[in-house]
MISE-925907 format. One record per residue (C-alpha): residue number from 0; residue in three letters; chain; x, y, z. Coordinates in steps of 0.5 Angstrom, whole numbers, plus 500, padded with zeros to 3 digits. Layout:
<atoms>
<atom num="NUM" residu="ALA" chaine="A" X="X" Y="Y" Z="Z"/>
...
</atoms>
This chain:
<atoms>
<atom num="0" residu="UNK" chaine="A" X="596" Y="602" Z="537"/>
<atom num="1" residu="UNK" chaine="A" X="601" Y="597" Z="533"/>
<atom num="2" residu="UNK" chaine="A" X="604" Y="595" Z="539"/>
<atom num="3" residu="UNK" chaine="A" X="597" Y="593" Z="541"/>
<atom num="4" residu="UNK" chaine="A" X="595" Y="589" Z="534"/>
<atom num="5" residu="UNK" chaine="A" X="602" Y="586" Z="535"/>
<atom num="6" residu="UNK" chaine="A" X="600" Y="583" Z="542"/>
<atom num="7" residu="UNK" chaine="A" X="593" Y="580" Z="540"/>
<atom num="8" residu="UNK" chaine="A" X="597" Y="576" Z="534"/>
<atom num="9" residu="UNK" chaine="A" X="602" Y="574" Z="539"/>
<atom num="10" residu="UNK" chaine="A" X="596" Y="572" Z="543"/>
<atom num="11" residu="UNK" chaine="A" X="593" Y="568" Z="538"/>
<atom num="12" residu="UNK" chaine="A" X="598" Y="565" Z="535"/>
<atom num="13" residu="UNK" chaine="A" X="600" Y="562" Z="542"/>
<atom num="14" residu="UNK" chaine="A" X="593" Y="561" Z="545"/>
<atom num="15" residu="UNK" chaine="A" X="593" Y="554" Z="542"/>
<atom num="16" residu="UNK" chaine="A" X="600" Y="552" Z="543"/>
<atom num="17" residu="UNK" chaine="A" X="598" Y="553" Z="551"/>
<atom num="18" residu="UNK" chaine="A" X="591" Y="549" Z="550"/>
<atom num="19" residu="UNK" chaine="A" X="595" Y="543" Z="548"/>
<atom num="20" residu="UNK" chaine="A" X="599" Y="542" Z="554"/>
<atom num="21" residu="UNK" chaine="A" X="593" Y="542" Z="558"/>
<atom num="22" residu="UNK" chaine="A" X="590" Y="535" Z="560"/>
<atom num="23" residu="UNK" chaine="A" X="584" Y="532" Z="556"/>
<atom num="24" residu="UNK" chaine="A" X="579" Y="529" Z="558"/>
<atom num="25" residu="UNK" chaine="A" X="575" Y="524" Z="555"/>
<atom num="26" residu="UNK" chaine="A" X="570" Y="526" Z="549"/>
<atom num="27" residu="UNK" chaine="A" X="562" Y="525" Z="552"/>
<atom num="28" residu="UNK" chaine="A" X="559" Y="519" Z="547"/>
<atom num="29" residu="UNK" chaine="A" X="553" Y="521" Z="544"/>
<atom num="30" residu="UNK" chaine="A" X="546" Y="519" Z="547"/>
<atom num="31" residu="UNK" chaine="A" X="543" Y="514" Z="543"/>
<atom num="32" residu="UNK" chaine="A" X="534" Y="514" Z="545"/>
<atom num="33" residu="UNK" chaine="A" X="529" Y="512" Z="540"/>
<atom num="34" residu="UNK" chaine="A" X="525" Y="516" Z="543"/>
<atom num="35" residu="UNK" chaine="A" X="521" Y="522" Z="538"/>
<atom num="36" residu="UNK" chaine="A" X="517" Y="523" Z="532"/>
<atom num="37" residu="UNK" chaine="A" X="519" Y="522" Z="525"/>
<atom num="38" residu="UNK" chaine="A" X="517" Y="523" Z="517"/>
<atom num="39" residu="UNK" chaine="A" X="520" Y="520" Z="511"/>
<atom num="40" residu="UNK" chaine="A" X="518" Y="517" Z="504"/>
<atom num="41" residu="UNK" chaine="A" X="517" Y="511" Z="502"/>
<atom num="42" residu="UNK" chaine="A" X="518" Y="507" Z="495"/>
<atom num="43" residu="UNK" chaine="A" X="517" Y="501" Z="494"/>
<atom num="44" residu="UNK" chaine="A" X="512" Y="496" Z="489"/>
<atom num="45" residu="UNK" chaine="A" X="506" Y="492" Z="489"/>
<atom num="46" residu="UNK" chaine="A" X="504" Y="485" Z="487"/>
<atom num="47" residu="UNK" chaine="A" X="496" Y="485" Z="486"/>
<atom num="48" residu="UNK" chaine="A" X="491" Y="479" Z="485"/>
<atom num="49" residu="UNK" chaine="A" X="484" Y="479" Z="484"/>
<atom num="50" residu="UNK" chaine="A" X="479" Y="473" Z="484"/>
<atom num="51" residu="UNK" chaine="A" X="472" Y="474" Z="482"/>
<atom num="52" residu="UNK" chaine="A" X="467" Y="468" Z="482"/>
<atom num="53" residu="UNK" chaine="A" X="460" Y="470" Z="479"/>
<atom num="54" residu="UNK" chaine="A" X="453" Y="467" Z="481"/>
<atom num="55" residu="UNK" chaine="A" X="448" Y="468" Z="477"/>
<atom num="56" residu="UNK" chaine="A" X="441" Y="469" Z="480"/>
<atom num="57" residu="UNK" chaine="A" X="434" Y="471" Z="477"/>
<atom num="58" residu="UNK" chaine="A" X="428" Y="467" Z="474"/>
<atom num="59" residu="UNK" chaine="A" X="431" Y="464" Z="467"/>
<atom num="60" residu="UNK" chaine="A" X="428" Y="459" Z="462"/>
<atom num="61" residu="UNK" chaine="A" X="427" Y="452" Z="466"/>
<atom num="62" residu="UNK" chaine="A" X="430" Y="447" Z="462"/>
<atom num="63" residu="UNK" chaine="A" X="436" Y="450" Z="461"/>
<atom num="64" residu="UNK" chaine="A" X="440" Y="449" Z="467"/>
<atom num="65" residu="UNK" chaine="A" X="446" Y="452" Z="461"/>
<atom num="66" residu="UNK" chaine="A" X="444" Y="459" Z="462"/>
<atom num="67" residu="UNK" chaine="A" X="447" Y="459" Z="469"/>
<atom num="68" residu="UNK" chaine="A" X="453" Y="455" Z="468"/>
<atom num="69" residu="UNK" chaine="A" X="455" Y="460" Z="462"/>
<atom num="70" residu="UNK" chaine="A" X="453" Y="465" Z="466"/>
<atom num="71" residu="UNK" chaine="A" X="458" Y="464" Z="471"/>
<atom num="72" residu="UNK" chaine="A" X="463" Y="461" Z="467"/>
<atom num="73" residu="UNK" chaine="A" X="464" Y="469" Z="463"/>
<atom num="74" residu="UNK" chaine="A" X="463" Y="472" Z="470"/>
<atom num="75" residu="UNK" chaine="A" X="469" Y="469" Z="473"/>
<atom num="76" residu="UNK" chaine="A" X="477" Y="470" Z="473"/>
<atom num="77" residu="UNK" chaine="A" X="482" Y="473" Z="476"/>
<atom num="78" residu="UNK" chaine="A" X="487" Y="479" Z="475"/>
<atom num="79" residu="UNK" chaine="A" X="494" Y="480" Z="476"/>
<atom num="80" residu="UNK" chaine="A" X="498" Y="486" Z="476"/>
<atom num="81" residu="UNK" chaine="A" X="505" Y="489" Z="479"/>
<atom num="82" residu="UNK" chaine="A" X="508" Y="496" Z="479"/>
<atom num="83" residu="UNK" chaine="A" X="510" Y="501" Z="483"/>
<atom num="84" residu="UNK" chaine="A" X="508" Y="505" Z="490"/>
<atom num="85" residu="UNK" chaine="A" X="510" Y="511" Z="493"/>
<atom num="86" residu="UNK" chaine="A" X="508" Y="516" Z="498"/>
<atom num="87" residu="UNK" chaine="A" X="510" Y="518" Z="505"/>
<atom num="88" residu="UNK" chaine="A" X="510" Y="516" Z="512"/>
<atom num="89" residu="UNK" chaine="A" X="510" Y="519" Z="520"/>
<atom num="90" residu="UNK" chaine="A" X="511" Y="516" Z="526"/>
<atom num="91" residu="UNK" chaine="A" X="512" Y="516" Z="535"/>
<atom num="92" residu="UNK" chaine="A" X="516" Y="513" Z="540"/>
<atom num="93" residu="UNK" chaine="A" X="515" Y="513" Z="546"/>
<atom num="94" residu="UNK" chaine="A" X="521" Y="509" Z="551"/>
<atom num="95" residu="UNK" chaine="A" X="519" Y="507" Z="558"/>
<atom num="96" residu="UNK" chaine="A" X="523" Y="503" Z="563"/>
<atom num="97" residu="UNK" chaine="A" X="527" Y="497" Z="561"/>
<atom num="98" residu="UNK" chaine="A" X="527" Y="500" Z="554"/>
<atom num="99" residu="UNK" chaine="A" X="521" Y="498" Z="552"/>
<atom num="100" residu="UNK" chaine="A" X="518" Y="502" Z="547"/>
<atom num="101" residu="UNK" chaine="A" X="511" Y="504" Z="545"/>
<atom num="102" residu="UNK" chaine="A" X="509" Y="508" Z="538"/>
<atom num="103" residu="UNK" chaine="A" X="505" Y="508" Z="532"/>
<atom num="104" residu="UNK" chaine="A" X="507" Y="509" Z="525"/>
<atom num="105" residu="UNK" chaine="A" X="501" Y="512" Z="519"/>
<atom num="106" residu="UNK" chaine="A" X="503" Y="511" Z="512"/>
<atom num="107" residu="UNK" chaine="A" X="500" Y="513" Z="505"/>
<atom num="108" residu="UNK" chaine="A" X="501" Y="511" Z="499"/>
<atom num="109" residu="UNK" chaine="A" X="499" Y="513" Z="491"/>
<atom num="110" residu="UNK" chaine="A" X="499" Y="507" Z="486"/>
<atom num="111" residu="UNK" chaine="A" X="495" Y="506" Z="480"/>
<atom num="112" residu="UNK" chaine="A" X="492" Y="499" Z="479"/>
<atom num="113" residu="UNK" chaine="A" X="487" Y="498" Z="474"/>
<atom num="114" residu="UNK" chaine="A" X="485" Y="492" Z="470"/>
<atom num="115" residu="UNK" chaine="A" X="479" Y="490" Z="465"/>
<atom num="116" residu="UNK" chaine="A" X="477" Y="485" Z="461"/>
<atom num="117" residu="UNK" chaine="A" X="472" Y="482" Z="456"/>
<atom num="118" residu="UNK" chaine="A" X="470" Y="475" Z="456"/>
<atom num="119" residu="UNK" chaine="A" X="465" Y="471" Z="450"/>
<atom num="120" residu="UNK" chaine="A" X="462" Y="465" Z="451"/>
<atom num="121" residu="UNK" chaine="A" X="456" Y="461" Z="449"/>
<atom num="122" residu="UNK" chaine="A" X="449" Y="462" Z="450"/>
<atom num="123" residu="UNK" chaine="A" X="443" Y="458" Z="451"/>
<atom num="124" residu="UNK" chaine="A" X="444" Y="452" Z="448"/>
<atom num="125" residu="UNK" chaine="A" X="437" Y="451" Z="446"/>
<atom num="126" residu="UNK" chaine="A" X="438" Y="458" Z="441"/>
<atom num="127" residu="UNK" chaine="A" X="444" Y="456" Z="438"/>
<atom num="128" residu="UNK" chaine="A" X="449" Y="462" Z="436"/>
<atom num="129" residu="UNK" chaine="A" X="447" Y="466" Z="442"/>
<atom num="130" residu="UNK" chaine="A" X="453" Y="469" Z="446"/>
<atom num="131" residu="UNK" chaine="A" X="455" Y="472" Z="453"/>
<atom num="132" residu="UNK" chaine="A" X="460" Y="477" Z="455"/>
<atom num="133" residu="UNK" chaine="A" X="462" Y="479" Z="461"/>
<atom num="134" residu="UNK" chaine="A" X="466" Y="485" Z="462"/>
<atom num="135" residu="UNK" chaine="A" X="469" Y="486" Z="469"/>
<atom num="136" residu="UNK" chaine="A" X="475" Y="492" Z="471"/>
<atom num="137" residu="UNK" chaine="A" X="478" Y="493" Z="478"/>
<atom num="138" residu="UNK" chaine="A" X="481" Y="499" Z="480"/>
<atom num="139" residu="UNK" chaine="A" X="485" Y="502" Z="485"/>
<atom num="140" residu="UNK" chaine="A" X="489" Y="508" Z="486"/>
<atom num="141" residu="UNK" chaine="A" X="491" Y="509" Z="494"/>
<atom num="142" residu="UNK" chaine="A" X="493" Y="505" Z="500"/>
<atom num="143" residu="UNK" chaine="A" X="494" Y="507" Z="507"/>
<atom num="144" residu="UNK" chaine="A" X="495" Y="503" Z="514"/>
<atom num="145" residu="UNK" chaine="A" X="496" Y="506" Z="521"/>
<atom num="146" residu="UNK" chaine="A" X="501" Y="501" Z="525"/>
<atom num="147" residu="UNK" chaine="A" X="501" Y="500" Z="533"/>
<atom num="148" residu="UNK" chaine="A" X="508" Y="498" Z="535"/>
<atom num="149" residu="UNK" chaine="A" X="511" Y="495" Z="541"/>
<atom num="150" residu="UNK" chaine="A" X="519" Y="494" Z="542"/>
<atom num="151" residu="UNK" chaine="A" X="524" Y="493" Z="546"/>
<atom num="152" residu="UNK" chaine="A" X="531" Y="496" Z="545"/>
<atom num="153" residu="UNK" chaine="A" X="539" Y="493" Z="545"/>
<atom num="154" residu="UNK" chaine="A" X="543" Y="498" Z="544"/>
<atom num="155" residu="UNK" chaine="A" X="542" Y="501" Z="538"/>
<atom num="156" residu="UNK" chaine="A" X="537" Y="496" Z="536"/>
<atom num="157" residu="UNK" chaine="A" X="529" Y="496" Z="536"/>
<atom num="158" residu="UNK" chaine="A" X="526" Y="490" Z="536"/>
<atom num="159" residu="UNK" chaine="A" X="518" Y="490" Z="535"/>
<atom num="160" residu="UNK" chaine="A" X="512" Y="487" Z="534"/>
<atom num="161" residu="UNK" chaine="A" X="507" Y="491" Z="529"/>
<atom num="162" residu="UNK" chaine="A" X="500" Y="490" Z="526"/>
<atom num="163" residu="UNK" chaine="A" X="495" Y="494" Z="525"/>
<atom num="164" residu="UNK" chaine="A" X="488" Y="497" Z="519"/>
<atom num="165" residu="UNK" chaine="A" X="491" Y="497" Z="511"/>
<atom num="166" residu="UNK" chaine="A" X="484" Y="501" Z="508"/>
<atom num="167" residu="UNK" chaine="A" X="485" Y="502" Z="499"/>
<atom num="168" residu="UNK" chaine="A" X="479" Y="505" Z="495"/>
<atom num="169" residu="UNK" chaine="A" X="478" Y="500" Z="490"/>
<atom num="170" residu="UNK" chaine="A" X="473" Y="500" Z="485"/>
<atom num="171" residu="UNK" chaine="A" X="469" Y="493" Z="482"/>
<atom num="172" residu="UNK" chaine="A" X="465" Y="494" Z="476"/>
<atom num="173" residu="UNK" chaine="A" X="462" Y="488" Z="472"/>
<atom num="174" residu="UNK" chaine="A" X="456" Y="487" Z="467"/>
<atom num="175" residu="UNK" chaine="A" X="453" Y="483" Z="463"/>
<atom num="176" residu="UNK" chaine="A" X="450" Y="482" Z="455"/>
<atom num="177" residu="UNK" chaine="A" X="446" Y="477" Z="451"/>
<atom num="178" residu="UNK" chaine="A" X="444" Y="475" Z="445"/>
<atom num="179" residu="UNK" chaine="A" X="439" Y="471" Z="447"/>
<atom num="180" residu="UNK" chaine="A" X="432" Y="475" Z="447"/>
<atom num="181" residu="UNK" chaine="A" X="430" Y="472" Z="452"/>
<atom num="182" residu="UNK" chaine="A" X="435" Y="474" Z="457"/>
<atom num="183" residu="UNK" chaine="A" X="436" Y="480" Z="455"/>
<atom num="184" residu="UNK" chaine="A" X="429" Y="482" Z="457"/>
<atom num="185" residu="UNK" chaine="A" X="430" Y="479" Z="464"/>
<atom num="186" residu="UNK" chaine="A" X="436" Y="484" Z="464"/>
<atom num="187" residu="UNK" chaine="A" X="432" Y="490" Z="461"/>
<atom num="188" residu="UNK" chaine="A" X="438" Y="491" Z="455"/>
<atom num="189" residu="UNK" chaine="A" X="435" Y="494" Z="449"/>
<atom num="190" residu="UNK" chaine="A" X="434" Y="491" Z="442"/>
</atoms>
């Protein structure tokens, strides 16, 4: 038994030393493909800007063409506001001949836009002391796009062409209160 334990330990010993005078062939390089489906995440940030113009329609006093230009004055304006995006993405690659290539990519991502204000200006100006204001928000809380792709490879390099349908669920509110009793009549506000 212990000439057997022996043996194997010898054996093991010169097991590697014989293996080294063998000859070597050449390591096989790996096979690089874009071929297959990825998931991943995504980080990022974001610059929004929203502009809205208001046009006032409806029945107001002749005479007083002020009324309207007022009107529009406190319900237009812009937003501007940036921060950060954050989500996951996923996508497929299809490599035909000649390297070109044929995939997809859908992403969605969670980012929190939420702006208001609150603009005072003059009323009628035929019942001095009247005012408008206009309160106006917008509000988004995703963001999501699905994107063909075309390409052709170089080696390890894709080059590819891309476009697609961005969708977001945004929400617009705007109101707008008189002083003047006439205008808050056509609006139904109460007194």
């Amino acid at each position: 038994m212990k000439s057997l334990l022996l043996g194997a330990a010898l054996l093991a010993i010169a097991g590697p030393a014989v293996a080294t005078d063998m000859p070597v062939k050449a390591p096989m390089a790996p096979i690089f493909s874009w071929l297959g489906c990825y998931v991943g995440g995504t980080a990022g940030g974001f610059r929004a800007k929203s502009d809205y113009t208001g046009v006032p329609s409806g029945d107001f006093p002749t005479g007083e063409p002020a009324i309207v230009a007022n009107l529009a004055a406190v319900s237009s304006g812009s937003f501007s506001q940036d921060g950060f995006i954050g989500g996951g993405e996923t996508g497929c690659n299809v490599v035909a001949n000649k390297g070109l290539v044929f995939g997809f990519e859908f992403d969605i991502g969670d980012w929190h836009l939420s702006q208001s204000s609150a603009v005072t200006g003059p009323g009628d100006t035929l019942a001095p002391g009247t005012t408008l204001t206009a309160t106006t928000s917008v509000s988004a809380n995703w963001l999501s796009t699905f994107r063909p792709r075309f390409g052709l490879t170089h080696d390890h390099w894709l080059f590819y062409a891309t476009g697609g349908v961005a969708l977001a669920k945004v929400s617009y509110a705007h109101r707008c209160f008189s002083t003047h009793q006439f205008l808050r009549r056509l609006a139904r506000i109460p007194a």
